[in-house]
Backbone as a printed PyTorch tensor [residue, N CA C, xyz], in Angstrom:
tensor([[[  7.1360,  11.1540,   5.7270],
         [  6.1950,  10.1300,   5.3450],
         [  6.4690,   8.8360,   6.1020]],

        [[  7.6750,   8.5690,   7.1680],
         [  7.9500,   7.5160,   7.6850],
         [  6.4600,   7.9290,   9.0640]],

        [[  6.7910,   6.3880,   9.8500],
         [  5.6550,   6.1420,  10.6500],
         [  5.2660,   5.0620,  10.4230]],

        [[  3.6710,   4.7790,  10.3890],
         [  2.5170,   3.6300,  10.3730],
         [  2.0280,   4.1820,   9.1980]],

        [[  1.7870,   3.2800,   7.9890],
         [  0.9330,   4.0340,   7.3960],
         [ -0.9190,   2.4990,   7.3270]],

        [[ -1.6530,   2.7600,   6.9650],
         [ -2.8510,   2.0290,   7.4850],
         [ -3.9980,   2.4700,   6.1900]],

        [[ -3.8720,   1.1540,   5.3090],
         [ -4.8460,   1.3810,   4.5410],
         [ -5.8680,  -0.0470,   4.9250]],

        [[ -7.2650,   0.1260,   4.4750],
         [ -8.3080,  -0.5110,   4.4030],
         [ -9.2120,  -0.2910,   3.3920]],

        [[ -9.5930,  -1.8420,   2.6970],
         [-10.5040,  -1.7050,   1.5970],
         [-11.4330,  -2.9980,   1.5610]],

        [[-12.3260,  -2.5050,   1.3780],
         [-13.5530,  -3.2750,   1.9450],
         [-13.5890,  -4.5810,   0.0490]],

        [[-13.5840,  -5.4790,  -0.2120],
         [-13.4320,  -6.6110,  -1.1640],
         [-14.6260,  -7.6280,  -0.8680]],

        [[-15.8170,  -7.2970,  -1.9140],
         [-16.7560,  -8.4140,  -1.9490],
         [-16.7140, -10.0230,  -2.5390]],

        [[-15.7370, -10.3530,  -1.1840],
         [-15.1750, -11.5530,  -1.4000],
         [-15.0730, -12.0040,   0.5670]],

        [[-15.3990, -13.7780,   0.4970],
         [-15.0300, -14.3740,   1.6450],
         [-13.8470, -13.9110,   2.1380]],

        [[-13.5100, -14.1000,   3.5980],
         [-12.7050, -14.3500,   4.1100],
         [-11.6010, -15.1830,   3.6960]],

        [[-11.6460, -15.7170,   3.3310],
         [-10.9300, -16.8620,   3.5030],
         [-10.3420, -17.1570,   1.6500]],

        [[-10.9940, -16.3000,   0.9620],
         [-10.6380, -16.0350,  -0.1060],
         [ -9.3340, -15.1200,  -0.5800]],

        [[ -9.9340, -13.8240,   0.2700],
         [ -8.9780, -13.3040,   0.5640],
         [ -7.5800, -13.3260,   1.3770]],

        [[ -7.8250, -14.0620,   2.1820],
         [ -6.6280, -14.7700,   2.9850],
         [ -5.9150, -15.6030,   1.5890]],

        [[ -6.2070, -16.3490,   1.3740],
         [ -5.7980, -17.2970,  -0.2850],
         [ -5.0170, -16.0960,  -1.1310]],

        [[ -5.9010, -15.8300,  -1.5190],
         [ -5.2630, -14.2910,  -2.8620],
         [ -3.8050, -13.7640,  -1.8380]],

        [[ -3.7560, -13.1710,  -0.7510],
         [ -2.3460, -13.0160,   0.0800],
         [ -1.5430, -13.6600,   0.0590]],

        [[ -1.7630, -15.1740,   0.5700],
         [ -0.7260, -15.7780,   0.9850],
         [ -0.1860, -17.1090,   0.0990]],

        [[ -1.1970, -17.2940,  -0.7420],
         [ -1.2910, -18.5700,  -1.5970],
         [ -0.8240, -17.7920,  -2.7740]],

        [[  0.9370, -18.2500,  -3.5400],
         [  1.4110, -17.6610,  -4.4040],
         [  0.5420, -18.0030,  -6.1190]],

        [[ -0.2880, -18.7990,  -6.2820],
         [ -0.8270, -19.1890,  -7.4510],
         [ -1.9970, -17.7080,  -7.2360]],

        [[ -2.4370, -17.2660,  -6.3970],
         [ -3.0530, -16.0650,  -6.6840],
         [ -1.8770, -14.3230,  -6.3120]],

        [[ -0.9000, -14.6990,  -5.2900],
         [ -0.6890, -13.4840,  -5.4090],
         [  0.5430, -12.9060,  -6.3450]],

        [[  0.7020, -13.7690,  -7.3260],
         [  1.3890, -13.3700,  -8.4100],
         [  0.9090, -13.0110,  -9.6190]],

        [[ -0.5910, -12.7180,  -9.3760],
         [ -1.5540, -12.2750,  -9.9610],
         [ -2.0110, -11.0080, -10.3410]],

        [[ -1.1510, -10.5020,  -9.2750],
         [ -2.0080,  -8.7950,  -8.6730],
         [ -0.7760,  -8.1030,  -8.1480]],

        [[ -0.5390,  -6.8750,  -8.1560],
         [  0.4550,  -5.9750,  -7.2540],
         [  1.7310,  -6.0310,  -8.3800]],

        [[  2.1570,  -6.2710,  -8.0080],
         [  3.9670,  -6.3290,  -8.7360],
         [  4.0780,  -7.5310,  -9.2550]],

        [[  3.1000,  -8.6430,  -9.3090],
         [  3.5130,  -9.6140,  -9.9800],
         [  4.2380, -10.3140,  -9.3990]],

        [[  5.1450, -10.3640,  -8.3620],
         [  6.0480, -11.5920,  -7.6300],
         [  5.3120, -12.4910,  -7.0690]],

        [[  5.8540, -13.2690,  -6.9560],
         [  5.1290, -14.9300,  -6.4470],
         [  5.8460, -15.1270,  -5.4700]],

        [[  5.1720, -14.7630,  -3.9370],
         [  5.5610, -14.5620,  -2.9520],
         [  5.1580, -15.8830,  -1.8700]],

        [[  6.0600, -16.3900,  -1.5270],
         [  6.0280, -18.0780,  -0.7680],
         [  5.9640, -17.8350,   0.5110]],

        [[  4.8490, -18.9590,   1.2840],
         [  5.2080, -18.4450,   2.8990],
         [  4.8000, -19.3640,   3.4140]],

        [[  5.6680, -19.5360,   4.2640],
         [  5.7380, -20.5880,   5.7930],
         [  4.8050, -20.2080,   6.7440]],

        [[  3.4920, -20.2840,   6.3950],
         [  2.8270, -19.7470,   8.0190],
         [  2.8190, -20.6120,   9.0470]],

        [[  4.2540, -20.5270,   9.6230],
         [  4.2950, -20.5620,  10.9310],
         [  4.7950, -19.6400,  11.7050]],

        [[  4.7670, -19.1990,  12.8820],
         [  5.6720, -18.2660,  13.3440],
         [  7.1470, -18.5540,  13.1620]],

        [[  7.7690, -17.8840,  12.5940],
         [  9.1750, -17.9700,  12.4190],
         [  9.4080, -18.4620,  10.9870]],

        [[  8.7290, -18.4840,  10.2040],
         [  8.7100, -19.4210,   8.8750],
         [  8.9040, -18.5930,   8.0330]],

        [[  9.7620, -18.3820,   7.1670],
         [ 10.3980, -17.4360,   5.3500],
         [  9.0810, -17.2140,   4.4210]],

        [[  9.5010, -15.8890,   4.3330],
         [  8.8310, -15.3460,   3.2240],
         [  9.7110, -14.9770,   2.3040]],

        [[  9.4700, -15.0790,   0.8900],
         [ 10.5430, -15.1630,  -0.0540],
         [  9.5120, -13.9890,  -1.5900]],

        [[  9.1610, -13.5380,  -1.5080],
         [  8.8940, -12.8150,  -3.0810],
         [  9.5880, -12.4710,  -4.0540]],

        [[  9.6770, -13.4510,  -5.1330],
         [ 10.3880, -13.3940,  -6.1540],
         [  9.8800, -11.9840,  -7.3440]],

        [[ 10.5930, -11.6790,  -7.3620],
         [ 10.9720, -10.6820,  -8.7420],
         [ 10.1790, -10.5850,  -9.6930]],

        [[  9.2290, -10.0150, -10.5530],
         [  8.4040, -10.5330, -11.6730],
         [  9.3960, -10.6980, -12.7400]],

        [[  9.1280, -11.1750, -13.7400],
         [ 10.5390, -11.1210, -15.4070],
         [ 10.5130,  -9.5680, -15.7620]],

        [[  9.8400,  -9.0860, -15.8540],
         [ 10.5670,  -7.3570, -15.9370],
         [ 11.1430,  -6.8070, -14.9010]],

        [[ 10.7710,  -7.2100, -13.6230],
         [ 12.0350,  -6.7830, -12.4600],
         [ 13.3060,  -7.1270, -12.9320]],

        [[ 12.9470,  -8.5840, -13.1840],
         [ 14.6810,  -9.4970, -13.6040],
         [ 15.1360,  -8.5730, -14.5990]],

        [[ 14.1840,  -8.5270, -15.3520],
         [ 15.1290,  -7.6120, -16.7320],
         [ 15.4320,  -6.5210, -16.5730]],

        [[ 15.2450,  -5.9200, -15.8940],
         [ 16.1000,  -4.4260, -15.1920],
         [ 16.8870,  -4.8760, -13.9650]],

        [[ 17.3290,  -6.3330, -13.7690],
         [ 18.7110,  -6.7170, -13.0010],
         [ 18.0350,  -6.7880, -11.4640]],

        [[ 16.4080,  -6.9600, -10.6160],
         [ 16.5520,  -6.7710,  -9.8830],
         [ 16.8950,  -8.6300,  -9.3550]],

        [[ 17.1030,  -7.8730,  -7.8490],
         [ 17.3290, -10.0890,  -7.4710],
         [ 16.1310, -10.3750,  -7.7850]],

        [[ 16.6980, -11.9240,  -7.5790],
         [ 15.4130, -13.2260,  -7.6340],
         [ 14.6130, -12.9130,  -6.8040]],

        [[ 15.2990, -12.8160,  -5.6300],
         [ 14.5060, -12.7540,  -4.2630],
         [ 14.2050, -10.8400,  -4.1530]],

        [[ 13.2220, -10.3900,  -4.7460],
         [ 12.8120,  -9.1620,  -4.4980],
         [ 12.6860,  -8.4310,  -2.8680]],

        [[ 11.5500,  -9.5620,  -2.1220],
         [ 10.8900,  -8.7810,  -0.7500],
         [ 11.4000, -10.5170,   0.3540]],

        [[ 11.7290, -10.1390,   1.1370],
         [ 12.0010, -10.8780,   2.0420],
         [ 10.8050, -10.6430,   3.8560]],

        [[ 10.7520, -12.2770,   4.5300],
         [ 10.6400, -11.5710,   5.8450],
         [ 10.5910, -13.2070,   6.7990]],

        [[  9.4470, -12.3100,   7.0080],
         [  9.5400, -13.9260,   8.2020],
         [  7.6320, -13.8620,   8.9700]],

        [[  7.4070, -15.1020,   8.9530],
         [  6.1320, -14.7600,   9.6490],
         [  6.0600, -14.1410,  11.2550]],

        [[  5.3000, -13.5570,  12.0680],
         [  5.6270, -12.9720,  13.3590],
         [  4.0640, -14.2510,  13.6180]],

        [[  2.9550, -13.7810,  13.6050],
         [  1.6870, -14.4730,  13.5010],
         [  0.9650, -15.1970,  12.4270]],

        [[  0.4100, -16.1720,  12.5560],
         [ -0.5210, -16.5330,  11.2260],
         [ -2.0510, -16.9210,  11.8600]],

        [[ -2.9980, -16.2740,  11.9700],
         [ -3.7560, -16.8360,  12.1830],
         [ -5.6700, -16.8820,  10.9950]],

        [[ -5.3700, -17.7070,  10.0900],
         [ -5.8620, -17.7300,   8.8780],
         [ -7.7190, -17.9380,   9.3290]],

        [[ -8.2740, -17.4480,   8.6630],
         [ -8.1770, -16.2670,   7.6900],
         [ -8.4200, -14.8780,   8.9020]],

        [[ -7.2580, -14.8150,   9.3360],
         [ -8.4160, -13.1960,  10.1840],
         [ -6.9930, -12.1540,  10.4030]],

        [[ -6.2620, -12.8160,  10.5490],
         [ -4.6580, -12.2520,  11.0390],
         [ -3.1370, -12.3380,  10.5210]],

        [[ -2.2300, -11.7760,   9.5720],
         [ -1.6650, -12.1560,   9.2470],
         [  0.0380, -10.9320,  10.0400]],

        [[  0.5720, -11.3610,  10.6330],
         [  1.8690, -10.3130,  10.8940],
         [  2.7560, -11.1550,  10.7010]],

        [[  3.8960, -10.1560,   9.9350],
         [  4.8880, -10.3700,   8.9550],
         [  6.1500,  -9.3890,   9.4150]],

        [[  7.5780,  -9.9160,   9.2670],
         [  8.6120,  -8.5700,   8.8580],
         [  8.5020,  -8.2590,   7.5320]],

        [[  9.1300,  -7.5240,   7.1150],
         [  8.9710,  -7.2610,   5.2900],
         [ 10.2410,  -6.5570,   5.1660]],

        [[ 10.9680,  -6.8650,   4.0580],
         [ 12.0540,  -5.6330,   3.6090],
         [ 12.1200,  -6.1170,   2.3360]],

        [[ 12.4440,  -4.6390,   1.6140],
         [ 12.3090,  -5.0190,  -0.0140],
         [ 14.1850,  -5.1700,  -0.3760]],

        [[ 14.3590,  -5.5210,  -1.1090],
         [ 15.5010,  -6.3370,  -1.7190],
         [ 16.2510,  -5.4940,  -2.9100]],

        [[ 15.5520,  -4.9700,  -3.4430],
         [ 15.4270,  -4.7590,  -4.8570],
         [ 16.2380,  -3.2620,  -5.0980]],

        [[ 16.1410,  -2.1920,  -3.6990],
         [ 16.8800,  -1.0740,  -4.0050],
         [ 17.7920,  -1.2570,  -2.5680]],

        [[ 19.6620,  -1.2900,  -3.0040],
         [ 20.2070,  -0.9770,  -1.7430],
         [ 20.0130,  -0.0410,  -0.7200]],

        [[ 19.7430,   0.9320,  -1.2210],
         [ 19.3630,   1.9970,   0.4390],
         [ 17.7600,   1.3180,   1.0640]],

        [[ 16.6590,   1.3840,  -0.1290],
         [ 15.9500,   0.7420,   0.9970],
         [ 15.9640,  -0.9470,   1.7880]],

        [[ 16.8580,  -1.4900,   1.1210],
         [ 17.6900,  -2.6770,   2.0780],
         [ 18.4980,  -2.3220,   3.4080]],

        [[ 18.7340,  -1.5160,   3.1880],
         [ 19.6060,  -0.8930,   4.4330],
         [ 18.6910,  -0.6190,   5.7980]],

        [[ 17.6000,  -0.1690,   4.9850],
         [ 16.5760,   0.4480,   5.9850],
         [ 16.3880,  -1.0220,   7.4470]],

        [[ 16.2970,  -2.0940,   6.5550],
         [ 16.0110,  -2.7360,   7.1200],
         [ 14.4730,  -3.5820,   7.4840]],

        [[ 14.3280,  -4.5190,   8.0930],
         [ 12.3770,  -4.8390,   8.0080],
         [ 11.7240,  -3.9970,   8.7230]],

        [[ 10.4950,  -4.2270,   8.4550],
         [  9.6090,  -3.3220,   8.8910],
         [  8.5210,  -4.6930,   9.2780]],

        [[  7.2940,  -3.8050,   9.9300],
         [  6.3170,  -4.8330,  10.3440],
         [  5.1750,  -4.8470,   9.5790]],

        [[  4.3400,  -6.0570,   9.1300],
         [  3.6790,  -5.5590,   7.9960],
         [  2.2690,  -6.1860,   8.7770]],

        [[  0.8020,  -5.8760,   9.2430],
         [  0.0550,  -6.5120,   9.4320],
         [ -0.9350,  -6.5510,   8.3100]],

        [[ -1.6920,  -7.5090,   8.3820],
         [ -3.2380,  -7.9440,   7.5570],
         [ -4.5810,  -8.0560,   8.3940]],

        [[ -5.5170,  -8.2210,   8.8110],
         [ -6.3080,  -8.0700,   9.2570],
         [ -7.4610,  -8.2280,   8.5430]],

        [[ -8.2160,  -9.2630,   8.2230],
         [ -9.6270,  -9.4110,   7.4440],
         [-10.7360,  -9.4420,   8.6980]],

        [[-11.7280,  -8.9850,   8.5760],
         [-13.3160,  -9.2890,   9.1030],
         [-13.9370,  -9.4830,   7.7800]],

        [[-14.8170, -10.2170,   7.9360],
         [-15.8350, -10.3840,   7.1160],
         [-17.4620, -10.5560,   7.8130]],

        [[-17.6210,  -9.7010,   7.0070],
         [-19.4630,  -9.1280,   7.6540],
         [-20.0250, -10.4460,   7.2060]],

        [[-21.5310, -10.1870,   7.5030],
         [-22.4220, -11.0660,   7.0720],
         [-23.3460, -10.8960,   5.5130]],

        [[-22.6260,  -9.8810,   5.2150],
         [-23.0550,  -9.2380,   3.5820],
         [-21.7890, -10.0010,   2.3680]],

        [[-21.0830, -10.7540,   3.0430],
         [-19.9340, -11.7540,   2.0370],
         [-18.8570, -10.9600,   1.8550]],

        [[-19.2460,  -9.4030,   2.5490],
         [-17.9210,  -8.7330,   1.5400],
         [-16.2500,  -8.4210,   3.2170]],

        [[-15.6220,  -8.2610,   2.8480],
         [-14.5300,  -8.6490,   3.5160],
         [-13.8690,  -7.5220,   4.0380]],

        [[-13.5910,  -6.9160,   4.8550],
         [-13.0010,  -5.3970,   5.3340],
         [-11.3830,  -5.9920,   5.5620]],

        [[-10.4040,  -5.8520,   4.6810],
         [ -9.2650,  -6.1290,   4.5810],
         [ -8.3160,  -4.6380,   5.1300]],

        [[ -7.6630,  -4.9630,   6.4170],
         [ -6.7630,  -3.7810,   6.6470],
         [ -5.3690,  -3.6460,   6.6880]],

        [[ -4.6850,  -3.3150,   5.7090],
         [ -3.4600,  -3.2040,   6.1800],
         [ -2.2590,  -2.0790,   6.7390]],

        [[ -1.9110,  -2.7100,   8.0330],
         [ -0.9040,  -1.8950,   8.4350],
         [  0.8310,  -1.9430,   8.3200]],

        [[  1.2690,  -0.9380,   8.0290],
         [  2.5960,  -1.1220,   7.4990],
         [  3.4170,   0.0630,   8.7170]],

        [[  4.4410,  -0.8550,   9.5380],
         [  5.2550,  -0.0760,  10.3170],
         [  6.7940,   0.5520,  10.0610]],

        [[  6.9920,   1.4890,   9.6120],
         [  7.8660,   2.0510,   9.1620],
         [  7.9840,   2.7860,   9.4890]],

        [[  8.4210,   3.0670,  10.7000],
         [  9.3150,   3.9040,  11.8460],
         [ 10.3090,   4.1000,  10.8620]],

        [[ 11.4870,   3.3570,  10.9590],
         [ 13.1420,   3.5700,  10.5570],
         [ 13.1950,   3.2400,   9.3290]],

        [[ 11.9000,   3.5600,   8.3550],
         [ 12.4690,   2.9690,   7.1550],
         [ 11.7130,   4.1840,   6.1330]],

        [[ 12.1560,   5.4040,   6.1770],
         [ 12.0210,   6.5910,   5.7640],
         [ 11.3390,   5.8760,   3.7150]],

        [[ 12.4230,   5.4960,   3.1400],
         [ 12.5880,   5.3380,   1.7330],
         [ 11.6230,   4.0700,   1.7280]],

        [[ 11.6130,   3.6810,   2.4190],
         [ 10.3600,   2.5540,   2.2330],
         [  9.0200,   3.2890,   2.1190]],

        [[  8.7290,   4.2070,   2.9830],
         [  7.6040,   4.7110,   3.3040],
         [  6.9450,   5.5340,   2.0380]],

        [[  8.4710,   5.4650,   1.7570],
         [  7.6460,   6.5020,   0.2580],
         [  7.2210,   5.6990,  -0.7990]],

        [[  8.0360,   4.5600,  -0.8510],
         [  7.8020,   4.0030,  -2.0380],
         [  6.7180,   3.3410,  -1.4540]],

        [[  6.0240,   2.9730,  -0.0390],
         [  4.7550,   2.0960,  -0.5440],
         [  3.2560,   2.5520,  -0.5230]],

        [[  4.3240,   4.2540,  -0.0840],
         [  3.0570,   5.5830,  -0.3480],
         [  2.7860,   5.7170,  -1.5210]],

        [[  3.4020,   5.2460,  -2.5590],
         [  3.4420,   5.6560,  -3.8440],
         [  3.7540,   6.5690,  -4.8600]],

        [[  4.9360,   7.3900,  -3.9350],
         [  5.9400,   8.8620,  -4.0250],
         [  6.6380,   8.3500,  -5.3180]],

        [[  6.8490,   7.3920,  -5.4510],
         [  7.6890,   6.9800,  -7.0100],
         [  6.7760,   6.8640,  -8.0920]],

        [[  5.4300,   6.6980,  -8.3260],
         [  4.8960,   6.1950,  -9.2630],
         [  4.9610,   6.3890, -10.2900]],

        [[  4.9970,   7.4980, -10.5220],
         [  5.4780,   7.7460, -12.1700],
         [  6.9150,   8.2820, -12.7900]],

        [[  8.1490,   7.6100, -11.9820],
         [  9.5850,   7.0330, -12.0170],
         [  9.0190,   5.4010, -12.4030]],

        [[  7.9760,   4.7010, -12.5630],
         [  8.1780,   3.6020, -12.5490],
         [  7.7040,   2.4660, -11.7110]],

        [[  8.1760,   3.1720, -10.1930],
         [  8.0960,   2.3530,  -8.9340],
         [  7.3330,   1.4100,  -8.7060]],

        [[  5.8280,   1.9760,  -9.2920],
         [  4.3390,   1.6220,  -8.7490],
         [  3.8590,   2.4870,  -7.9930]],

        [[  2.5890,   2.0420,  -7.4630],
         [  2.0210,   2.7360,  -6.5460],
         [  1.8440,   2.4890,  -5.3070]],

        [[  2.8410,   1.5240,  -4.5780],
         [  2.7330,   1.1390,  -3.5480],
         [  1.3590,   0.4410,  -3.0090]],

        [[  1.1310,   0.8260,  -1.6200],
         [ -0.3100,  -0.3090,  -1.3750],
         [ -1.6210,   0.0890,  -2.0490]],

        [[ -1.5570,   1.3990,  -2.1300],
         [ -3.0250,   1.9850,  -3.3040],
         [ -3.0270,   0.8810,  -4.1150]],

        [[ -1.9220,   0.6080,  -5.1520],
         [ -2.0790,   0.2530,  -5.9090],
         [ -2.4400,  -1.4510,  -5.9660]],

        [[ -1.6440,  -2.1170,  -5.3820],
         [ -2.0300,  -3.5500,  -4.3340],
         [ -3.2840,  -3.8590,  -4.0620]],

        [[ -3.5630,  -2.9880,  -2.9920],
         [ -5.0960,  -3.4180,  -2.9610],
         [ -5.9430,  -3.0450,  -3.8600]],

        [[ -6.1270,  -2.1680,  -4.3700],
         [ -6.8930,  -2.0790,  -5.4360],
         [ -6.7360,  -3.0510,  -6.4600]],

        [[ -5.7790,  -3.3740,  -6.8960],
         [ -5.3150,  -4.4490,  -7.5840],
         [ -6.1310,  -5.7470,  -7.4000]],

        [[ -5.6240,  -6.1490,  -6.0930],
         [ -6.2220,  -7.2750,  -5.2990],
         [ -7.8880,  -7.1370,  -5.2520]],

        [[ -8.7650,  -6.5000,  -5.1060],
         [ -9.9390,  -5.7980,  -4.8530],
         [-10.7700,  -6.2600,  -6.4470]],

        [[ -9.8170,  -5.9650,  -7.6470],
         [-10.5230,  -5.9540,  -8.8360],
         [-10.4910,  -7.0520,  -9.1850]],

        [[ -9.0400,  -8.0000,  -8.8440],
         [ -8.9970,  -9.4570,  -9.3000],
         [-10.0390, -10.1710,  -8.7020]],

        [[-10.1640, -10.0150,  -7.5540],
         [-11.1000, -10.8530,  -6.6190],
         [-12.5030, -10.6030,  -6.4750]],

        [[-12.7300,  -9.6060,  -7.8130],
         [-14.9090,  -9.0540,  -7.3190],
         [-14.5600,  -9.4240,  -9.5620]],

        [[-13.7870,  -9.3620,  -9.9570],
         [-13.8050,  -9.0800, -11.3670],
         [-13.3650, -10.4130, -12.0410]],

        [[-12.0990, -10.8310, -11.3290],
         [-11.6210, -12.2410, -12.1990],
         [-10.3480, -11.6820, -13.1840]],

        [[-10.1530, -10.0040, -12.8890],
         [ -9.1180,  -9.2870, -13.7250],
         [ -8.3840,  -8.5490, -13.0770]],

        [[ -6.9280,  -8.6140, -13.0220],
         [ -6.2380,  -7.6910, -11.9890],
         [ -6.7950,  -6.1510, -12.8060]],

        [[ -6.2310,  -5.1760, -12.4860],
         [ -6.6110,  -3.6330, -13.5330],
         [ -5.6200,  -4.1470, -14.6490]],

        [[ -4.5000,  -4.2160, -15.0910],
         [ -3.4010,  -4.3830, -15.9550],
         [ -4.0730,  -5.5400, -17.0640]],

        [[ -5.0000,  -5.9900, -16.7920],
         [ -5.2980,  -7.0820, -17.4400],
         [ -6.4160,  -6.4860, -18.2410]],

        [[ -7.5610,  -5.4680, -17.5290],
         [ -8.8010,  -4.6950, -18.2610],
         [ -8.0350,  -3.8390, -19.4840]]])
Protein backbone atom coordinates (compact mmCIF):
# COMPACT_ATOMS: atom_id res chain seq x y z
CA UNK A 1 0.00 0.00 0.00
CA UNK A 2 3.17 2.30 0.15
CA UNK A 3 3.65 4.68 -3.02
CA UNK A 4 1.47 7.92 -4.02
CA UNK A 5 -1.73 7.58 -2.94
CA UNK A 6 -4.19 10.58 -4.75
CA UNK A 7 -7.55 11.35 -3.65
CA UNK A 8 -9.94 14.12 -5.13
CA UNK A 9 -13.28 15.49 -4.09
CA UNK A 10 -15.09 17.90 -5.76
CA UNK A 11 -16.68 20.59 -2.43
CA UNK A 12 -19.42 23.14 -3.38
CA UNK A 13 -17.50 25.74 -1.88
CA UNK A 14 -15.01 28.80 -3.17
CA UNK A 15 -11.66 28.45 -3.54
CA UNK A 16 -10.46 30.24 -1.26
CA UNK A 17 -12.77 28.86 1.31
CA UNK A 18 -11.44 25.89 1.04
CA UNK A 19 -7.92 26.94 1.16
CA UNK A 20 -9.19 28.64 4.80
CA UNK A 21 -10.89 25.28 6.12
CA UNK A 22 -6.94 23.64 5.40
CA UNK A 23 -4.81 25.92 6.56
CA UNK A 24 -6.61 28.37 8.92
CA UNK A 25 -6.63 26.33 12.36
CA UNK A 26 -10.12 28.00 13.65
CA UNK A 27 -11.62 25.78 10.80
CA UNK A 28 -9.35 22.84 10.56
CA UNK A 29 -9.85 21.71 14.00
CA UNK A 30 -13.18 21.30 12.99
CA UNK A 31 -13.08 18.32 10.74
CA UNK A 32 -10.67 15.14 10.40
CA UNK A 33 -9.05 14.25 13.75
CA UNK A 34 -9.81 17.32 15.35
CA UNK A 35 -6.14 18.80 15.79
CA UNK A 36 -5.61 22.39 15.34
CA UNK A 37 -3.00 22.41 12.95
CA UNK A 38 -0.76 25.91 12.69
CA UNK A 39 1.14 27.01 9.62
CA UNK A 40 3.73 29.30 8.47
CA UNK A 41 2.99 29.65 4.80
CA UNK A 42 6.12 30.41 3.83
CA UNK A 43 8.46 28.18 2.24
CA UNK A 44 10.37 26.76 4.99
CA UNK A 45 7.83 27.77 7.71
CA UNK A 46 6.46 24.91 10.74
CA UNK A 47 3.63 23.08 10.70
CA UNK A 48 2.67 21.96 14.10
CA UNK A 49 -0.86 19.78 14.59
CA UNK A 50 -1.75 19.47 17.92
CA UNK A 51 -3.39 16.36 19.37
CA UNK A 52 -7.25 16.55 19.87
CA UNK A 53 -8.12 15.97 24.09
CA UNK A 54 -8.92 12.32 23.38
CA UNK A 55 -5.58 11.84 21.58
CA UNK A 56 -4.08 13.49 24.85
CA UNK A 57 -6.08 11.14 26.85
CA UNK A 58 -4.73 8.06 25.39
CA UNK A 59 -1.07 9.79 26.08
CA UNK A 60 -0.55 10.89 22.49
CA UNK A 61 2.04 14.15 22.19
CA UNK A 62 0.91 17.65 22.06
CA UNK A 63 2.45 17.94 18.90
CA UNK A 64 0.61 14.99 16.96
CA UNK A 65 1.67 15.71 12.93
CA UNK A 66 4.61 17.77 12.20
CA UNK A 67 6.25 19.35 8.79
CA UNK A 68 7.31 22.23 7.09
CA UNK A 69 5.89 24.21 4.18
CA UNK A 70 7.79 23.18 0.64
CA UNK A 71 5.18 25.75 -1.46
CA UNK A 72 2.29 28.02 -0.55
CA UNK A 73 0.60 29.37 -3.16
CA UNK A 74 -3.04 30.36 -1.79
CA UNK A 75 -5.71 29.47 -2.78
CA UNK A 76 -4.59 26.98 -5.66
CA UNK A 77 -1.38 25.13 -4.24
CA UNK A 78 -0.41 23.92 -1.11
CA UNK A 79 3.06 21.39 -0.67
CA UNK A 80 3.98 20.31 2.62
CA UNK A 81 6.42 17.52 4.46
CA UNK A 82 4.13 15.67 6.89
CA UNK A 83 5.06 13.01 9.54
CA UNK A 84 2.74 11.84 12.16
CA UNK A 85 4.10 11.93 15.76
CA UNK A 86 1.75 10.02 17.54
CA UNK A 87 2.93 6.23 16.73
CA UNK A 88 6.87 5.50 17.10
CA UNK A 89 7.35 3.23 14.11
CA UNK A 90 5.38 5.48 11.97
CA UNK A 91 7.80 8.37 13.27
CA UNK A 92 10.56 6.46 12.21
CA UNK A 93 9.22 6.28 8.81
CA UNK A 94 9.95 9.62 8.57
CA UNK A 95 8.15 12.78 6.30
CA UNK A 96 6.53 12.26 3.50
CA UNK A 97 5.27 14.84 0.85
CA UNK A 98 1.86 15.96 1.15
CA UNK A 99 0.29 18.11 -1.85
CA UNK A 100 -3.21 20.15 -2.10
CA UNK A 101 -4.30 21.39 -5.19
CA UNK A 102 -7.78 23.36 -5.53
CA UNK A 103 -9.38 24.53 -9.05
CA UNK A 104 -12.42 26.02 -8.84
CA UNK A 105 -14.87 25.94 -11.84
CA UNK A 106 -17.19 28.55 -12.67
CA UNK A 107 -20.22 26.51 -11.06
CA UNK A 108 -18.66 27.78 -7.26
CA UNK A 109 -17.89 24.27 -6.55
CA UNK A 110 -14.09 23.49 -5.92
CA UNK A 111 -12.16 20.23 -7.26
CA UNK A 112 -9.84 19.74 -4.19
CA UNK A 113 -6.91 17.09 -4.84
CA UNK A 114 -4.87 15.53 -2.63
CA UNK A 115 -1.65 13.87 -3.08
CA UNK A 116 0.19 12.00 -0.47
CA UNK A 117 3.90 10.64 -1.19
CA UNK A 118 4.77 7.71 0.64
CA UNK A 119 7.40 5.92 -0.97
CA UNK A 120 9.38 4.95 2.43
CA UNK A 121 6.68 5.24 4.67
CA UNK A 122 4.98 1.74 4.34
CA UNK A 123 2.85 2.20 8.00
CA UNK A 124 1.89 5.54 7.08
CA UNK A 125 0.33 4.44 3.96
CA UNK A 126 -1.90 2.31 5.68
CA UNK A 127 -3.02 4.31 8.18
CA UNK A 128 -4.02 7.20 5.78
CA UNK A 129 -5.55 4.41 3.55
CA UNK A 130 -7.62 3.74 6.32
CA UNK A 131 -6.31 -0.04 7.05
CA UNK A 132 -6.80 0.82 10.86
CA UNK A 133 -10.26 2.05 11.01
CA UNK A 134 -11.97 0.00 13.03
CA UNK A 135 -8.77 -0.48 15.66
CA UNK A 136 -9.74 3.10 16.20
CA UNK A 137 -7.22 4.81 13.88
CA UNK A 138 -9.76 6.61 11.64
CA UNK A 139 -10.12 6.53 8.27
CA UNK A 140 -7.39 8.26 7.00
CA UNK A 141 -7.99 10.82 3.97
CA UNK A 142 -11.55 9.15 3.02
CA UNK A 143 -12.39 10.15 6.01
CA UNK A 144 -10.83 13.96 6.02
CA UNK A 145 -12.17 14.91 3.08
CA UNK A 146 -15.31 13.81 3.38
CA UNK A 147 -15.30 15.30 6.62
CA UNK A 148 -14.09 18.56 5.23
CA UNK A 149 -16.69 18.29 2.17
CA UNK A 150 -19.77 18.05 4.76
CA UNK A 151 -18.53 20.86 7.08
CA UNK A 152 -18.11 23.17 4.24
CA UNK A 153 -21.58 22.46 1.86
CA UNK A 154 -23.48 21.60 5.50
CA UNK A 155 -22.06 23.85 8.39
CA UNK A 156 -21.61 20.12 10.18
CA UNK A 157 -18.53 18.02 10.22
CA UNK A 158 -20.34 14.07 9.92
CA UNK A 159 -19.52 13.51 13.89
CA UNK A 160 -21.57 16.41 14.59
CA UNK A 161 -24.98 15.04 12.32
Amino acid sequence: MSGTQVYKVYIRAGAERVWAAITSPEWNSRYGYRGRTEMDLRPGGAIAGRSNPGMLAMGAPEIGTDGEVVEADPPHRLVQTFRMLMDPGIAAEGFTRLTYELKEGKDGVTALTVTHELADAPNMARLMAGEFEEMGAGGGWAWVLSDLKSLLETGKALADQ
